[in-house]
VOGU-3710 file (C-alpha; in Angstrom, 3 decimals, decimal comma):
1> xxxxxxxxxx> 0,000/0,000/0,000  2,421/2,413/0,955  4,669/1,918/-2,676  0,695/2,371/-4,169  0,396/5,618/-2,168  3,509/7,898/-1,927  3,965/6,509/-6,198  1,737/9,520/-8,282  4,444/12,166/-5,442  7,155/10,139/-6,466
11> xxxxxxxxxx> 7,003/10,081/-10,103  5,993/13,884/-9,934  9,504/14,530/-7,786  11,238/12,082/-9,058  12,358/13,523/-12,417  13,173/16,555/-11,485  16,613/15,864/-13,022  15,361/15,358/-16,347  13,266/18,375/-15,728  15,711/20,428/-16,047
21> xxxxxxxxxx> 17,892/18,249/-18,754  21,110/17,452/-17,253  21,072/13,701/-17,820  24,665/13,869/-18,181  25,588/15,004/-14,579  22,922/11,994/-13,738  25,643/9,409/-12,927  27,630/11,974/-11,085  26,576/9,833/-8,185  27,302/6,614/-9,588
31> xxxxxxxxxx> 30,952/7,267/-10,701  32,114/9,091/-7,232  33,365/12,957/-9,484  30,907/14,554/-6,687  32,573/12,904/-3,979  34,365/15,341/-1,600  38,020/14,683/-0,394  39,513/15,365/3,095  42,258/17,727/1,047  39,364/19,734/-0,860
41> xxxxxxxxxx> 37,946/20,169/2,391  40,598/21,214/3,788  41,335/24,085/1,474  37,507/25,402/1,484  38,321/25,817/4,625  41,268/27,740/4,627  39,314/29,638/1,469  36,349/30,480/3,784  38,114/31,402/6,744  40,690/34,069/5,025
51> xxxxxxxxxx> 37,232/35,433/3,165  35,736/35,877/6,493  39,503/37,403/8,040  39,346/40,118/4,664  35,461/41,088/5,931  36,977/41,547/9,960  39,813/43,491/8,795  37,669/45,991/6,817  35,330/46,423/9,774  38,207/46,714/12,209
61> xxxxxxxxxx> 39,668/49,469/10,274  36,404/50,988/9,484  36,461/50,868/13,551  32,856/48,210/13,604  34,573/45,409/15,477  33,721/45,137/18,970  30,491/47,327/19,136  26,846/47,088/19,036  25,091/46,296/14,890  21,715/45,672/13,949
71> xxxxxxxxxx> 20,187/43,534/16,853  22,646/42,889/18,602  22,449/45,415/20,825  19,409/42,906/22,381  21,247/40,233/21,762  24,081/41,224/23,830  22,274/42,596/26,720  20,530/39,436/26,686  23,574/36,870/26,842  25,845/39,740/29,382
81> xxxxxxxxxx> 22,487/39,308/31,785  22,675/35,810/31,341  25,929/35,131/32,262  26,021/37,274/35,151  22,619/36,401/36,863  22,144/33,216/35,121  18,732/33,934/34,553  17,790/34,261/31,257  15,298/37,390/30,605  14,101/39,108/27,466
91> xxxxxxxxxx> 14,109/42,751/26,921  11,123/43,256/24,680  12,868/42,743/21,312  13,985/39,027/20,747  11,345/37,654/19,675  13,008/33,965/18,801  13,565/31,210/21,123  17,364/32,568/20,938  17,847/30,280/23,988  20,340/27,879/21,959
101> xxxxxxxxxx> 22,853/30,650/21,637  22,158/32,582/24,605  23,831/29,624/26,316  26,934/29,200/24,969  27,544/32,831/24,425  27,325/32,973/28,201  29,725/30,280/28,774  31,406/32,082/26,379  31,626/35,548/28,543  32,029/33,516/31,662
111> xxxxxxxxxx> 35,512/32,628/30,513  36,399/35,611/28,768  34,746/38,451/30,013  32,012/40,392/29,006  33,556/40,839/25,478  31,187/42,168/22,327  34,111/41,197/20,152  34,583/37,835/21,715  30,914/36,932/20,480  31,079/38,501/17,203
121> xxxxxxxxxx> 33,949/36,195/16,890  32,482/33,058/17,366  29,915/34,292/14,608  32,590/34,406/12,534  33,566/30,684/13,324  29,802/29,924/12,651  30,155/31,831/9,087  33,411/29,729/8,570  31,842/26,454/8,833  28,403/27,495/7,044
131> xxxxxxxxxx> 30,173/28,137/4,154  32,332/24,850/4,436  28,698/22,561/4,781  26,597/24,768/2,197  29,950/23,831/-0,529  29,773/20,381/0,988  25,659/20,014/0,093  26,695/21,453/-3,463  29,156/19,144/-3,894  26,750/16,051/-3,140
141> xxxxxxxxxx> 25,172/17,786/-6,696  27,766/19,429/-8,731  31,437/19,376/-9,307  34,148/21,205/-8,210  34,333/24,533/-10,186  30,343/25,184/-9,905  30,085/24,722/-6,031  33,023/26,695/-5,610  31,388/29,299/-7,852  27,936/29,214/-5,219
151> xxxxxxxxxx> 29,864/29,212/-2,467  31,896/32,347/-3,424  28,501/33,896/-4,104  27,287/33,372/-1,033  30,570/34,509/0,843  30,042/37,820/-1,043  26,239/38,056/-0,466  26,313/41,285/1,887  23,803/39,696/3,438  26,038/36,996/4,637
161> xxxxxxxxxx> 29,263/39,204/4,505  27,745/41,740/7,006  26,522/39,176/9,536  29,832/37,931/9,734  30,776/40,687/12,011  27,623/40,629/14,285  26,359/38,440/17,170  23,132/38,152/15,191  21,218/34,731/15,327  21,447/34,292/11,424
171> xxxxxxxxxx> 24,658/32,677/10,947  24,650/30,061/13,499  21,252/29,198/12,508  22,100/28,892/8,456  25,191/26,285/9,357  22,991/24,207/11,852  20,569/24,695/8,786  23,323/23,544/6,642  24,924/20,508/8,406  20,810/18,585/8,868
181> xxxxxxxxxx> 20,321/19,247/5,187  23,723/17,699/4,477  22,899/14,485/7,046  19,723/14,303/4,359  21,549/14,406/1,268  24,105/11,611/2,463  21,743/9,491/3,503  19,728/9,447/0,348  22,946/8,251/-1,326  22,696/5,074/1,061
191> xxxxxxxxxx> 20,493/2,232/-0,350  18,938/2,314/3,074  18,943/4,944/5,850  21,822/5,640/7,929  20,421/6,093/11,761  24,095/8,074/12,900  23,541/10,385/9,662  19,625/10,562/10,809  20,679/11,261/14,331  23,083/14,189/12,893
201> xxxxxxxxxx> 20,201/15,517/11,005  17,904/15,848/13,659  20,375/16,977/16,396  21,128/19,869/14,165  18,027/20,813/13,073  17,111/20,877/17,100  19,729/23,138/17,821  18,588/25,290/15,149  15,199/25,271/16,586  16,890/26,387/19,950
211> xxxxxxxxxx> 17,864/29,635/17,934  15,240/30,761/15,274  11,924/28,455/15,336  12,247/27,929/11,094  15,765/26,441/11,897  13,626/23,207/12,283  11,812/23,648/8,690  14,914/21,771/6,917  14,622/19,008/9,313  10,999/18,390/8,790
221> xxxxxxxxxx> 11,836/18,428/4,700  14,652/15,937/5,440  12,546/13,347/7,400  9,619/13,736/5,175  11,919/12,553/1,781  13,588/10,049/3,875  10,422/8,255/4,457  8,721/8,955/1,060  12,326/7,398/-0,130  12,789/4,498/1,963
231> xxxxxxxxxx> 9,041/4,062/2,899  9,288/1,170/-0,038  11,091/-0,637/2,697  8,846/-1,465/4,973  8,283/-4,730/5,499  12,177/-5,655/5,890  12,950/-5,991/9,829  15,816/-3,523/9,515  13,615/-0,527/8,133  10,542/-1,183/11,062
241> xxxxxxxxxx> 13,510/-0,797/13,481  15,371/2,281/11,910  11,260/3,841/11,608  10,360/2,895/15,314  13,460/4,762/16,569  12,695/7,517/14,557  9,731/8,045/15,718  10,992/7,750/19,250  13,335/10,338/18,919  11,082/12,585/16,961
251> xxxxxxxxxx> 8,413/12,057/19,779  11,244/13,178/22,454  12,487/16,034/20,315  8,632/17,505/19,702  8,204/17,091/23,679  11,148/19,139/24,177  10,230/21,435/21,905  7,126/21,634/23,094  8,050/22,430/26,405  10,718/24,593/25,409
261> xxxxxxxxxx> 8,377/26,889/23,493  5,886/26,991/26,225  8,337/28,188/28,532  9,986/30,927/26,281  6,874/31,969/25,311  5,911/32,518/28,800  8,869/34,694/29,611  7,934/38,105/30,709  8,561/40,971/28,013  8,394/38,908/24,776
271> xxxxxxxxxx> 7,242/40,096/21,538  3,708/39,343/20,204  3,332/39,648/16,339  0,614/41,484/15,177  -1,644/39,788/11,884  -0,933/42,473/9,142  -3,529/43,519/6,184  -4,012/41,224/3,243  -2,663/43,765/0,953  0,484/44,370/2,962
281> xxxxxxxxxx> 1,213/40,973/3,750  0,924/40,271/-0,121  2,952/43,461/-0,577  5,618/42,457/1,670  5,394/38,699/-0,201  6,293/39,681/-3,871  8,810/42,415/-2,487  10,373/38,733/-1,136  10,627/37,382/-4,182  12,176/40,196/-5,632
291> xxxxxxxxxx> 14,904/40,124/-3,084  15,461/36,291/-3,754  15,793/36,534/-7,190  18,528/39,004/-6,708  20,333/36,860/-4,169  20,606/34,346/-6,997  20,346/36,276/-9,752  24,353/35,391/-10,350  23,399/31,884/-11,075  21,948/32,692/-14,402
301> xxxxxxxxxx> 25,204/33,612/-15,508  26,709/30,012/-14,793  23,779/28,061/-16,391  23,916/26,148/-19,927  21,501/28,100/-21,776  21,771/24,979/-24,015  21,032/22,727/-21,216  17,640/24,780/-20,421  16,502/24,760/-24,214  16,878/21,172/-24,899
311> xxxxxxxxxx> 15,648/20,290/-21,249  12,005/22,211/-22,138  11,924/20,738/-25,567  8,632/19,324/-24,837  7,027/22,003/-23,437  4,634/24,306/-25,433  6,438/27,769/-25,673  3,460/29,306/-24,596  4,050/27,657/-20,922  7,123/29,582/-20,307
321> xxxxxxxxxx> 5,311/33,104/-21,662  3,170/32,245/-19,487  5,021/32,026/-16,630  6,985/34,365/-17,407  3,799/36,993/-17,889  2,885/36,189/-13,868  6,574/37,196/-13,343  6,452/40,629/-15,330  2,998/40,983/-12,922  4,541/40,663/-9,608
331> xxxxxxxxxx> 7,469/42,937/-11,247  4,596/45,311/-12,353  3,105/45,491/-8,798  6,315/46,264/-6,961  7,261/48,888/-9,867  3,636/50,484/-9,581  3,528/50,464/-5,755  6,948/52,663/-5,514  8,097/49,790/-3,234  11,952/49,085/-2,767
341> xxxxxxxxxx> 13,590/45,686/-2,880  12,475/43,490/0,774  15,373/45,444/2,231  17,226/45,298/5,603  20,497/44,965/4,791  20,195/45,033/0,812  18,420/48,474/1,319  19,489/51,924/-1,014  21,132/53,323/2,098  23,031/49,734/3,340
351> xxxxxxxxxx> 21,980/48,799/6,761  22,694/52,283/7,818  18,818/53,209/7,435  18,480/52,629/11,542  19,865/56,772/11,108  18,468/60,238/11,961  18,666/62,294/8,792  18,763/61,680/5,157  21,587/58,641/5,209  23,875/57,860/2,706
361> xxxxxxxxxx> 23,943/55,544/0,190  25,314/52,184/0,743  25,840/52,432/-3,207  25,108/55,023/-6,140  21,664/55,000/-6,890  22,623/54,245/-10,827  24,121/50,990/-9,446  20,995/50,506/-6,531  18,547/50,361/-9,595  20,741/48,390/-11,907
371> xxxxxxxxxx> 20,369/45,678/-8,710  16,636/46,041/-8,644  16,608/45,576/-12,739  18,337/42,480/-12,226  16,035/41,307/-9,699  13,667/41,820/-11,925  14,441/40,152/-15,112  15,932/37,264/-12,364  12,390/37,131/-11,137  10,706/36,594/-14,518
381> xxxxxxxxxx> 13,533/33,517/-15,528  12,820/32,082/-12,321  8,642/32,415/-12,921  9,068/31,147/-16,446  11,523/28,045/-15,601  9,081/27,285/-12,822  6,100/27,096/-15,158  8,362/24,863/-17,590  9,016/22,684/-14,515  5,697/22,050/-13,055
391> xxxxxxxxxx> 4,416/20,975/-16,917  6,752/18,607/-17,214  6,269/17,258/-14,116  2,887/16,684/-14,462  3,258/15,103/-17,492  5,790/12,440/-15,973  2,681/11,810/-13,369  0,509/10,877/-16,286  2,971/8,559/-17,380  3,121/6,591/-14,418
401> xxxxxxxxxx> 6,848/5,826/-14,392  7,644/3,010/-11,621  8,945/4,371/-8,270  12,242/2,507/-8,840  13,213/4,294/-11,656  14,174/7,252/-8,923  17,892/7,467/-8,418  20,087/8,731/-5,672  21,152/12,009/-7,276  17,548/12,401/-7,814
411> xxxxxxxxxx> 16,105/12,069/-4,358  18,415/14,313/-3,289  17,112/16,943/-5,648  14,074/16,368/-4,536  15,192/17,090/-0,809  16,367/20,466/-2,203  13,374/21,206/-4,050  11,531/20,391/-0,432  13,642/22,131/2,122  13,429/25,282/-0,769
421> xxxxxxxxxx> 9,160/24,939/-0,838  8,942/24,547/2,883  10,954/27,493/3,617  9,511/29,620/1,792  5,739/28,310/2,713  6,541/28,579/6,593  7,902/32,626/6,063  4,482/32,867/3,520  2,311/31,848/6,555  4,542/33,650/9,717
431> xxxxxxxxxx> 3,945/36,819/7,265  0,078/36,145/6,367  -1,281/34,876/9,474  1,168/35,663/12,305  2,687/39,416/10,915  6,004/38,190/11,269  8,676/40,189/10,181  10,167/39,455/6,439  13,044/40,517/5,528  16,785/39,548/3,053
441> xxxxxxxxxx> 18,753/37,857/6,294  15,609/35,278/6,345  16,551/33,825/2,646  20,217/32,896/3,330  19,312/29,109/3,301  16,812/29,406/0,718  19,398/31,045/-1,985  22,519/28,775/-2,208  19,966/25,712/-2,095  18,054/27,182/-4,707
451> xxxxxxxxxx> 21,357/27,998/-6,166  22,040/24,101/-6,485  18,989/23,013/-8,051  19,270/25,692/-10,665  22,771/24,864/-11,840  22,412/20,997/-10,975  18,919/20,977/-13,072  19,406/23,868/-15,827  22,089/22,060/-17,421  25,937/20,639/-17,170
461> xxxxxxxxxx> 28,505/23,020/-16,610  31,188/21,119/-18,713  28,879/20,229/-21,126  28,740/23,565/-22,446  28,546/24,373/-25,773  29,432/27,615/-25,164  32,033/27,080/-22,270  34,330/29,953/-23,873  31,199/32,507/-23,144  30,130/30,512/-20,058
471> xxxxxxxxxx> 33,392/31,156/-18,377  33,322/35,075/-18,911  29,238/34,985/-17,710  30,954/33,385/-14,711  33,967/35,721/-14,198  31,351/38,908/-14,496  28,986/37,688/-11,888  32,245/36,832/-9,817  33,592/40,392/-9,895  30,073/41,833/-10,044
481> xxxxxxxxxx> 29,053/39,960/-6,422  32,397/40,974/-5,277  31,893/44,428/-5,964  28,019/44,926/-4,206  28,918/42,991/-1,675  32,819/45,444/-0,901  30,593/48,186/-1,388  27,423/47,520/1,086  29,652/45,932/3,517  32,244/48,588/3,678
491> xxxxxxxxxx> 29,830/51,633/3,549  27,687/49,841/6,869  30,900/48,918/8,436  32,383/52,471/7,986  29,078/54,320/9,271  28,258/52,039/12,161  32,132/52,677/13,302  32,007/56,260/12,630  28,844/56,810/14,759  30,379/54,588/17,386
501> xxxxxxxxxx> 33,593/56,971/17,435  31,265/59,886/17,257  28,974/58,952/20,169  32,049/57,780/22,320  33,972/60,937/21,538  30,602/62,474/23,415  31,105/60,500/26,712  34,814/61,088/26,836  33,315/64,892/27,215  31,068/63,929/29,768
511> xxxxxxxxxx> 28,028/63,060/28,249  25,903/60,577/29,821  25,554/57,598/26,961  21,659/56,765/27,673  20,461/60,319/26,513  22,734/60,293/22,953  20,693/58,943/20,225  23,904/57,423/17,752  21,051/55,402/15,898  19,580/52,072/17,003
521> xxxxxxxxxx> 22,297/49,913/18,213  23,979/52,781/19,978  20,870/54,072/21,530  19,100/50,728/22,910  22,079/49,523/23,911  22,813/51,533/26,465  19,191/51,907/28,179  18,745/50,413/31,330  15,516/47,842/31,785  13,040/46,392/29,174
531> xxxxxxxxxx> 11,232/48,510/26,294  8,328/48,238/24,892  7,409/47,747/21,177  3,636/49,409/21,385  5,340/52,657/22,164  4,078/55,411/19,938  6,854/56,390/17,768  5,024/59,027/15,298  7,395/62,364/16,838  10,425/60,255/17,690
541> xxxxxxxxxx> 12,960/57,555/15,770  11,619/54,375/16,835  14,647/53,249/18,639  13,913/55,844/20,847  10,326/55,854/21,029  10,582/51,801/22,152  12,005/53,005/25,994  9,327/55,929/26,271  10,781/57,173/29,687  14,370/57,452/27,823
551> xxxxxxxxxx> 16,083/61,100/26,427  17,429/62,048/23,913  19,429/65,262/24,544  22,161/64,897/22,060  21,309/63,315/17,969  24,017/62,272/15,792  22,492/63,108/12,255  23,726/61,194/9,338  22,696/63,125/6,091  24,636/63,531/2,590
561> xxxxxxxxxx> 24,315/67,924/3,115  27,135/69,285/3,113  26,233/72,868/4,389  26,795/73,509/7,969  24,381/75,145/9,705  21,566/72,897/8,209  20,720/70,595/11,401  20,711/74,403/13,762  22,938/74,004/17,137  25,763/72,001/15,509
571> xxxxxxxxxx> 28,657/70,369/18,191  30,625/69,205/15,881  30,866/67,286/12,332  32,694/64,304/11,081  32,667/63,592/7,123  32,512/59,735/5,942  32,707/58,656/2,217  31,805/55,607/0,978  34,108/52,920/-0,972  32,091/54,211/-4,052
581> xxxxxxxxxx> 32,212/57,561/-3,618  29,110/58,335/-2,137  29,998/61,470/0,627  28,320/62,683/3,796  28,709/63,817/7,161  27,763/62,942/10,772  26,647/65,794/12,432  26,207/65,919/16,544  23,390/68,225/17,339  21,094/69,311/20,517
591> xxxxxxx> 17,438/67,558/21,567  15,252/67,064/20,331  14,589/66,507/24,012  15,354/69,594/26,359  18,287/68,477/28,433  20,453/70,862/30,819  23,211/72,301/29,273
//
């Protein structure tokens, strides 16, 4: 019964590979070429870890080591409390469990100190080894040159790039993300399941449950295919023991979650999302998908064109149009509505939009909306493939090819293709229902596994017949990554330091560092107590308005003007430029609260 059941799913998933047309790279598998060694390994190690040593020594020099970014001016207060009360209390802005990495950060400044750097380090270790699994998962796929190619991209992503010097929840979360899908994807090489490998999975995606509550979406995908795939099993002794102690240790895990939740939920000062309008939620939805199709927009540069023509030679052209019409809508509607890309950290102004005053731009604005154009056209390929792909599909379902025709390397694209759907579906209904925020740092998982399917499915990357053009595609998304991702990293890195400098030069006068408002990390981070996020915040920054008893008696103003005199009773004035020429100034000014002189 069960082969009967889980067969019309199986032949719909189950050639995905020839989906796409890259029969070729079918035996991949078979004959060992995506096999990685312990050298290889090695020396994407040593790759990743001097990429993530080039990002620290920018932000030291830009002076953004060591001092509050983003969140993690909760974060921090959060683990510091920890460690010195050992009570663990929220502040009325994590809104994750968080718990996971609250713990060993304050192990972490029991032994060292209360050290800001000391936990932005061990981010950085977490940023090392995510990069290491997420090239080991593409590897499973592809061969060398195209998963060094993702992984490059996604080391350049400033997305990723800017996290690396944070204590944000993010990167831990995307290598625990990274190490259950890769427990998945060597199982399914196995002719039947691995329990250590299943044991790995789910212990990682646990621990990433302990840290963001979607860090335990992959692990759901992964022991979904793993039954669908081995579920043809089930009358051999060996698979009703491996599927009893599953289900034991999935019972144990969801009573521990369970409990876990309850009590974290429970804690005083936590955040309750809102539901949001239908329009905005939908709003906030296709701005998504613009963002994601920029994050792997540099994929379609390291495709075979050739591959993707002779993969949808069966399809009727019109299926593709068509696809790609409902792409050139959702472009339409985020064009018409005056809306931005998703934003947070791939924003027009960097992450440096947490400012008082005008801001500067993280890049030119020529360059900003030559990003969102890609995004765009990235958008409508992706719609269009899609369409392509769910046709053919289908019409593999009405052909009712046998359930053992499915091969390794498949199964493991159809993992992908799972972990990628349920992703996105669980951030579709935590927007829609819940009003959960949305924003770029959400998709880092969701890109480079997307980034797999599309150059393990679109076609072989030595089978070229192109190769000549291929390679120069490849070499100007290389440099082009490189480039966005020096230029939002450095201009974030260079304004969060300068503010820092700014706002410290302030209490080295005597200024007390609760009533300076130096933006959002500066500002929060030094308030005493708990703040609240219903706190009206029409007449005041946000950041401020969320502690309404706080002042604010002294504003450092980042704007591009470069009169004086502009912002009234100036203190002083430090000028920043940007790595691509984009100029500004901070400017330190009085109030807006009325504080004694």
């Amino acid at each position: 019964m069960l082969d009967e059941s889980s067969a019309y799913l199986l032949q719909l998933l189950g050639r995905v590979d020839e989906v796409c047309g890259s029969v070729k790279q079918a035996s991949d598998v078979r004959t060992g070429r995506t096999s990685i060694t312990w050298p290889e390994l090695l020396g994407v190690t040593i790759a990743a870890s001097l990429l993530v040593a080039l990002i620290w020594i920018d932000a030291h020099l830009r002076g953004a080591v060591g001092i509050p970014r983003d969140d993690d001016w909760s974060y921090l207060r959060t683990i510091f409390a920890f460690a010195e009360t050992g009570t663990f209390a929220l502040n009325g802005w994590v809104h994750m469990m968080f718990v996971g990495q609250a713990v060993p950060g304050a192990v972490l400044v029991n032994l060292v100190g209360p050290s800001i750097t000391a936990l932005q380090a061990a981010n950085a270790v977490a940023a090392v080894v995510a990069l290491v699994l997420l090239y080991a998962v593409s590897r499973q796929l592809l061969s060398l040159a195209p998963a060094l190619f993702l992984t490059v991209i996604l080391g350049v992503n400033p997305v990723f790039a800017h996290l690396v010097v944070t204590a944000m929840t993010d990167l831990p979360v995307l290598a625990l993300q990274a190490g259950c899908l890769l427990c998945g994807l060597l199982v399914l090489r196995r002719e039947s399941p691995s329990w250590p490998l299943t044991v790995g999975a789910v212990a990682c995606g646990m621990a990433a449950f302990t840290i963001r509550e979607y860090g335990a979406v992959v692990l759901l995908a992964v022991i979904a295919v793993l039954l669908i795939r081995y579920g043809r099993h089930y009358r051999d002794r060996n698979f009703r023991n491996y599927l009893v102690g599953l289900i034991l240790l999935l019972s144990a895990c969801a009573l521990v979650a369970a409990g876990l939740w309850t009590w974290r939920r429970g804690l005083p000062y936590d955040i309750v999302n809102v539901p949001i309008a239908v329009d905005q939620a939908l709003l906030l939805l296709i701005r998504a998908a613009a963002v994601l199709a920029l994050m792997v927009a540099p994929v379609w540069f390291a495709v075979s064109w050739s591959g993707l023509r002779r993969g949808f030679d069966s399809v009727p052209v019109a299926v593709p149009l068509l696809g790609a019409l409902i792409g050139s809508g959702v472009v339409l509607m985020i064009v018409t509505t005056g809306n931005q890309v998703l934003g947070n950290i791939i924003h027009p102004f960097g992450s440096t939009w947490t400012s008082v005053g005008d801001g500067i731009r993280a890049v030119p604005l020529v360059m900003f909306r030559g990003l969102q154009v890609l995004s765009y056209i990235s958008l409508i390929l992706l719609c269009a493939v899609a369409a392509a792909a769910i046709v053919l599909g289908i019409s593999s379902l009405r052909q009712r090819a046998g359930t053992r025709s499915v091969q390794a390397r498949q199964w493991q694209i159809i993992l992908l293709v799972t972990v990628t759907l349920a992703l996105i579906g669980s951030y579709v209904v935590a927007t829609a229902i819940l009003g959960a925020p949305l924003i770029d740092r959400y998709f880092l998982i969701v890109a480079p596994v997307m980034g797999v399917v599309m150059v393990a499915g679109i076609g072989s990357w030595q089978q070229s017949t192109q190769r000549r053009l291929q390679s120069v595609a490849v070499g100007a998304a290389i440099v082009g990554a490189v480039i966005a991702g020096a230029a939002f990293v450095d201009a974030s890195a260079q304004v969060d330091g300068a503010r820092w400098r700014v706002a410290q030069n302030l209490v080295e006068q005597g200024v007390d560092p609760e009533v300076i408002d130096a933006g959002d990390p500066w500002f929060r981070y030094h308030q005493q107590g708990p703040g609240r996020t219903t706190a009206d915040a029409t007449t005041r920054p946000w950041w401020v308005a969320f502690f309404p008893d706080a002042r604010a008696c002294w504003t450092i103003v980042l704007t591009r003007q470069q009169e004086p005199g502009a912002w009234g009773d100036e203190r002083s004035s430090t000028s920043i430029r940007t790595l691509l020429g984009e100029g500004g100034r901070l400017i330190v000014v009085r109030g807006p609260d009325a504080c004694a002189r």
